[in-house]
N, C-alpha and C positions, 0 to 999 in steps of 0.2 A: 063459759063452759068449754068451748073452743080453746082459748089459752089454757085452761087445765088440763083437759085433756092431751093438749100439745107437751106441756109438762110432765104430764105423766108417763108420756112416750118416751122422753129423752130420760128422765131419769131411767124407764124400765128399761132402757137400751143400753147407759150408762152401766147398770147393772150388769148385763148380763154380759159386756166386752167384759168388764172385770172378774166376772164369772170365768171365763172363758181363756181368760190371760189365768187364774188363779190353778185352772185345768190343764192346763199346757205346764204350768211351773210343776204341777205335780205329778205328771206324766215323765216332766225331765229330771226331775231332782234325783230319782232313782241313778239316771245316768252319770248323773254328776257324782254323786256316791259311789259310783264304781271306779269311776276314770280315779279318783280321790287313793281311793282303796287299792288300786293298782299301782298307782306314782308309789304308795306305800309300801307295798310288797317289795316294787322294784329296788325301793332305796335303802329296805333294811340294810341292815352291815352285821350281822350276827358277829360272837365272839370269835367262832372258828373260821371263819372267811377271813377276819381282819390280822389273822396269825397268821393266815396263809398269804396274805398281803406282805405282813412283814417279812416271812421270810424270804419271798420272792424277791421282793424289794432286795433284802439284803446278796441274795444269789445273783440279780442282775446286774446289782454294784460291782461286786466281784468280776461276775463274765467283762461288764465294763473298761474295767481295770487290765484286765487281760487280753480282752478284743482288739485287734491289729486293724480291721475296719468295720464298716456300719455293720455287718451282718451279725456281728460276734456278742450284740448286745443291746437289749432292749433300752438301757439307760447309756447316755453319752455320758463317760465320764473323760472328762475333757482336762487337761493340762491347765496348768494355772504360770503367771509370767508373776507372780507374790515368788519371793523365794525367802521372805525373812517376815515375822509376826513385830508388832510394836516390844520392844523390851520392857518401856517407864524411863528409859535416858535420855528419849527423843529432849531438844531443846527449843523453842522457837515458837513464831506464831506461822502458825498453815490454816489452810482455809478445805473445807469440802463442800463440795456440788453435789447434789443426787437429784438426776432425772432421771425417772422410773414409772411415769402414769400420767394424770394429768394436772398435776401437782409438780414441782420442783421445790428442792428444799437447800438452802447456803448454807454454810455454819464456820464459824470463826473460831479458832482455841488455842490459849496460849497453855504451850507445854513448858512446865519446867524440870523436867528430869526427876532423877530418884527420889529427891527428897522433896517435891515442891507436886509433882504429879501436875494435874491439870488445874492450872493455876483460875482461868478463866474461858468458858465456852459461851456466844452466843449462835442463835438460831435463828433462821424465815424462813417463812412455807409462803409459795408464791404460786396462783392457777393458772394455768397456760390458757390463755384464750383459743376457744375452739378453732379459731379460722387460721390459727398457727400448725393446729395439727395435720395442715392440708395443703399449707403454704407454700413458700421457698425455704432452703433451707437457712440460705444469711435471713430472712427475717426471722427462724426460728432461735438459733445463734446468736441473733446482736438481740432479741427479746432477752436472753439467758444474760447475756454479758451486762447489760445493761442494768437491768438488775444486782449484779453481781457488782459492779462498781459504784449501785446506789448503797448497797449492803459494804463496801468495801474503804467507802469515804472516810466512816468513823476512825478507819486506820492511820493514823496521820504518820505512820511509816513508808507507808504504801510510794509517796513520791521522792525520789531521792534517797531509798534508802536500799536495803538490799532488797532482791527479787523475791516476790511472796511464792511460794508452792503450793498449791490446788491437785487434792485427790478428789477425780471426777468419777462418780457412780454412773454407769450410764447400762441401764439394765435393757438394752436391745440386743439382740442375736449381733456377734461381731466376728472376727478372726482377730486375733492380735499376735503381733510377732514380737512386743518387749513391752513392759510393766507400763507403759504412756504413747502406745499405739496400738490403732486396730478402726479395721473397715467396718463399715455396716453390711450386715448383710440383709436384712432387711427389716422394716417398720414392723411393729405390733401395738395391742394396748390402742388400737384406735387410730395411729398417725399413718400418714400415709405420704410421703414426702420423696416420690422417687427419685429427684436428685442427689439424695444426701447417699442413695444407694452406692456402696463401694468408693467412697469415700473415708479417710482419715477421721474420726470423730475427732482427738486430738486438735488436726489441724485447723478442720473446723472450728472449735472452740478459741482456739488459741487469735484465728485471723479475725473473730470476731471481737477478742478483746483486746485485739491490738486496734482496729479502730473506736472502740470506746477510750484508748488511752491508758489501757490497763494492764500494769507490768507483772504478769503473771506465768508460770507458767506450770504445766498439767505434769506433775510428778507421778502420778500413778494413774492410770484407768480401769478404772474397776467395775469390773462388765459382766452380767449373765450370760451364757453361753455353752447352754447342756439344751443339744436338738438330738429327741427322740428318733427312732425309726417310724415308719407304719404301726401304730399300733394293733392288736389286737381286739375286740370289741370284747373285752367281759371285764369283769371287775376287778380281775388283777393283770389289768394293766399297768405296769410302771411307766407311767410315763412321768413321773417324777420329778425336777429340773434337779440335780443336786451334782455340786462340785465338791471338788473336792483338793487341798492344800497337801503340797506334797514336799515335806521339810526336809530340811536336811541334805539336800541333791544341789547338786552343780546345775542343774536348770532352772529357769526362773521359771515362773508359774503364774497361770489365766487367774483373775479373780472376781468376784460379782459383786451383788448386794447383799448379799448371802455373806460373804466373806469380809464385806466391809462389818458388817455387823459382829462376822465370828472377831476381828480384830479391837474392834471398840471394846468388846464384851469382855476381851480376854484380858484389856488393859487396867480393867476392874477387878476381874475375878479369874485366878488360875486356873478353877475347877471346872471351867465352860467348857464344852469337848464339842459342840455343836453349835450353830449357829442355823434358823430357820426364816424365812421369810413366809408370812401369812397376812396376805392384801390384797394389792389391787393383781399380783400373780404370787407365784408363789416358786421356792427356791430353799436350797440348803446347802449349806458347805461345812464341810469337817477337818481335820487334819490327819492325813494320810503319812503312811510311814514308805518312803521309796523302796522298801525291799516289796511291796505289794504291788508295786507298778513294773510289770519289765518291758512294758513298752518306751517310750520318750515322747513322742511326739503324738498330738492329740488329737480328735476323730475330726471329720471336717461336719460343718453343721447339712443338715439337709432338712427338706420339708416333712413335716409330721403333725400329727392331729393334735397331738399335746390332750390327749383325752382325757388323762388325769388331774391336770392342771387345771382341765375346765371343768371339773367335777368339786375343787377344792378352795378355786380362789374368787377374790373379791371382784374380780371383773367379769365374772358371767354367775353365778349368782342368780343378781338379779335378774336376769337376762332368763336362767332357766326357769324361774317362778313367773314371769312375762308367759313364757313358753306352755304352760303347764295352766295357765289362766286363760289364754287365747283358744287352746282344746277345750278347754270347759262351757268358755262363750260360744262356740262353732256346734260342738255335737250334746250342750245340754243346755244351753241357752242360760248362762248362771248370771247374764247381766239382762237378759232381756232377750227380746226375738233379731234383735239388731246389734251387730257385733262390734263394740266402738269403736272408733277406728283409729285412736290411738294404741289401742291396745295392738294396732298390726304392727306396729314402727320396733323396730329390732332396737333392742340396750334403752328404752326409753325407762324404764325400772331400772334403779340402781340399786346395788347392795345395803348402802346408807338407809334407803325406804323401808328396803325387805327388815334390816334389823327394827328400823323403827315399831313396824308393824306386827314383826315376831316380840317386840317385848311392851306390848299393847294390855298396861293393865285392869284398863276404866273397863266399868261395870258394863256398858253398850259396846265395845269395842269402838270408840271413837277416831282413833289414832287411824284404825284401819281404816273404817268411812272415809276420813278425810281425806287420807292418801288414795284411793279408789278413785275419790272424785278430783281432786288436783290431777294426776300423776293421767288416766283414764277417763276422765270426765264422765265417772259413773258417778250418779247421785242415789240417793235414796237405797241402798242396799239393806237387805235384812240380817238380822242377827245370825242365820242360818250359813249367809252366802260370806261372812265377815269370817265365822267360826272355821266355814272351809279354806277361807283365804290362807288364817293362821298357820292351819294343819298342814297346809301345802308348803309355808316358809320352814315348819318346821322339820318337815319329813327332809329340803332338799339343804337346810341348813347341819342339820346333824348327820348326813349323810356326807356332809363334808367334813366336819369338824370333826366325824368319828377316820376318815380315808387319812387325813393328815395325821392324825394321832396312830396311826399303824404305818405311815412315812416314818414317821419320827421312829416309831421300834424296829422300822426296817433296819435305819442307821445305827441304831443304838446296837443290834444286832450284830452287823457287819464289823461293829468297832469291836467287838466282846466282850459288851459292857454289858451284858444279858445272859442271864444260867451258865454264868463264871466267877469267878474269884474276884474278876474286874470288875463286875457287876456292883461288887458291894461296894466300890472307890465312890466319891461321889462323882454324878456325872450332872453337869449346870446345860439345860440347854436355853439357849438364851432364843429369843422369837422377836422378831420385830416383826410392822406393819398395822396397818390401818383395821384387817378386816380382824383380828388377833385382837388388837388393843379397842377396838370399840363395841365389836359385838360379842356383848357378855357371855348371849347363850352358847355361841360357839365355842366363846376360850374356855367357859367352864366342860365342853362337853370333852375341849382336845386335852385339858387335863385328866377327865376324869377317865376316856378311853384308854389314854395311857397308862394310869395305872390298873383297867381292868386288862390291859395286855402284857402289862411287864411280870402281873403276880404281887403279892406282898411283899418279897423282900428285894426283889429288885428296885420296886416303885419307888422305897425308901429311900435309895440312892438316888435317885434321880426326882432334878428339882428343874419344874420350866419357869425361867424367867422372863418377865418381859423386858426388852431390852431399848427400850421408847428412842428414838434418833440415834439407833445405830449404827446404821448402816452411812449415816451421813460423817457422824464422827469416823467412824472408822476410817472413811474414805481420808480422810483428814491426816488420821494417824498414818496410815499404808503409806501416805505421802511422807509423811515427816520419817517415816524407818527408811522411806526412799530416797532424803535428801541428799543434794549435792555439794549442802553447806557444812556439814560435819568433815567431808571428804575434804574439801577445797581449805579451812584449818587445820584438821592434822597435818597436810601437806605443808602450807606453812608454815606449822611450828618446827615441821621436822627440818626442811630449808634452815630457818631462822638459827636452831640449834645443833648443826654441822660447823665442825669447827672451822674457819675461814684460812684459807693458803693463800699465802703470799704470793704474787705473783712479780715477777723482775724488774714492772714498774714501781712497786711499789717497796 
């Protein structure tokens, strides 16, 4: 009797914690419903905000362009050391580099001019080991090189023959003073490597390939390098990164990933007028006509919050739905009474998850469960708390996906490809990146904002392509329009075919 009754205790106790746990969840869900429903309000982007985006966008390009220093412009638009686009004559095999995250990516392509085009491209995507992003910098540098000479063996030109040329992407804040130099100015994207600060990236690269044995060297540098001001806190803030190619001018010109891309893209298709970056950050370059610059010389960088950027690109993302999860745990207990405590660790969410999770089609929401419990070591979630998980990737993913998509009409704007005559040309805008190419919901959404902000007939003109290793090709090509081996033959031939004068000895 004693043991049952003992029995009977625990289970009515058992009960009644669960009771009681069951009472608490319902007391807080209301709250979590709120918090839910606020993120949502916040993150709307109505149609008439994201107009007013764009044209902002396009007025602070302008002031940009015109502004003599920081104060004259919300957006850097900063000088480029590009002064010439690929034609289709380049000849030769060139290599490009792009490190831009935590990814680097080589790529190999043999050009053969007019009529031959690209005879032969290959590619590798290679992860930097976290403990490089924190290193030295030669071990960062002879990791890259190293690499670059496993990737570069196949070439059995490579020893003895002429010097290969490498257009290097290298999308950190820089200064550069000619098309294959420029300092760092400082790390982003996660690295943090103070030596490398104020340093040569160039040189860098090049002393690291010179002890791997590697006869190369960095024809182009092709570098992101648009630093906002302070931004403002509301929603049209530009803070934008967008460069821009200034043709046709006696000055050579800064150029990025952005621009590496806008060059690949353009070597395919004439009709591309824009080139955008949407990943792990986020960037744009266009081609500027020099009577809209009467400046010359470009802003210098300085520190800024980049508020836009981190509203739009693949490296905070996750970070903000981390953010946005962690409030829910704290003031409505959506995982329990007990806050996990992975869920405190900053970037431990990546964008890769959150898409996972936003395109979760199983009937229980399984994809999200699982990722909950790997990623936060939340187990056992209800259908309720999975459902909210969603709404929360959706609200901060389409609130990005819709901000880029009125970047883009900002630019389109600014070019007067928009309620003009030019409007109706077609305009190609070509998009590389990770966060664009893999997560569906957003590339459909940056399409579809697009055309609800361009109008019907505009939209018809304008086509986004994706433009998958672009930015690396290009880098590639930028080199090859930059080479010193076309130069060093015409000189040659012209030597060669000058008529020879006798001289008294002879």
């Amino acid at each position: 009797m004693r043991t049952a009754a003992a029995a009977t205790a625990v289970v009515c106790a058992l009960a009644a914690a669960a009771a009681e746990v069951v009472r608490r969840r319902t007391r807080r869900w209301p709250r979590a419903e709120e918090i839910v429903r606020q993120l949502e309000e916040a993150c709307a982007t109505p149609t008439e905000r994201l107009k007013q985006v764009a044209q902002a966008m396009a007025a602070e390009m302008h002031a940009g362009l015109l502004a003599a220093d920081a104060g004259g412009s919300k957006l850097r638009m900063l000088p480029s050391f590009v002064d010439k686009l690929p034609t289709g004559d380049e000849e030769g095999l060139f290599y490009g580099l792009d490190l831009g995250g935590t990814n680097f990516r080589v790529l190999r392509v043999q050009l053969g001019g007019k009529e031959r085009g690209i005879i032969e491209q290959e590619s590798k995507e290679v992860p930097i080991p976290p403990h490089l992003m924190f290193g030295s910098s030669d071990e960062l540098f002879d990791f890259i090189a190293i690499e670059l000479a496993d990737f570069a063996a196949k070439d059995c030109l490579i020893e003895g023959g002429r010097q290969r040329e490498i257009g290097f992407t290298f999308s950190f804040p820089m200064r550069q003073s000619s098309v294959s130099t420029g300092v760092l100015v400082k790390w982003t994207k996660g690295f943090s490597i103070d030596e490398t600060v104020g340093k040569d990236i160039s040189v860098e690269l090049t002393e690291a390939m010179e002890r791997q044995h590697l006869d190369m060297r960095v024809a182009a540098l092709v570098n992101p390098n648009i630093f906002p001001v302070d931004p403002p806190r509301t929603l049209v803030a530009f803070i934008h990164r967008i460069l821009r190619f200034k043709m046709h001018c006696a000055l050579e010109m800064q150029v990025n990933d952005a621009v590496g891309t806008l060059a690949g893209s353009r070597f395919y298709d004439k009709d591309v007028v824009l080139a955008v970056i949407l990943g792990t950050g986020t960037n744009a370059a266009y081609v500027e006509s020099s009577s809209a610059i009467p400046r010359c010389h470009g802003l210098q960088p300085q520190s800024g919050e980049m508020i836009f950027e981190k509203l739009i690109s693949g490296m905070y993302l996750g970070e903000l739905v981390r953010r946005v999860l962690l409030r829910l745990a704290e003031e409505a207990a959506l995982f329990g009474d007990t806050v996990p405590s992975k869920l405190e660790e900053p970037f431990i969410l990546t964008t890769p998850v959150v898409s996972a999770m936003n395109h979760d089609t199983t009937s229980n929401l399984g994809v999200v469960g699982s990722k909950l419990k790997e990623i936060f070591g939340v187990d056992g979630t209800s259908m309720d708390t999975r459902r909210m998980v969603v709404r929360i990737c959706d609200a901060i993913a389409e609130r990005a996906a819709r901000l880029a998509a009125a970047g883009i009409a900002g630019v389109l704007l600014k070019q007067g490809r928009v309620g003009s005559d030019d409007g109706k040309k077609k305009a190609v805008v070509a998009v590389d990146g990770g966060l664009f190419e893999h997560y569906s919901k957003f590339r459909r959404c940056v399409k579809s904002t697009l055309r609800e902000l361009l109008g019907e007939d505009d939209s018809e003109s304008a086509v986004i392509k994706l433009a998958n290793d672009g930015s690396s090709i290009g880098a590639a090509l930028v080199a090859a329009s930059h080479s010193h081996w076309p130069l060093m033959v015409r000189a040659l031939a012209l030597l060669l075919l000058q008529p020879r004068t006798l001289s008294p000895m002879q």
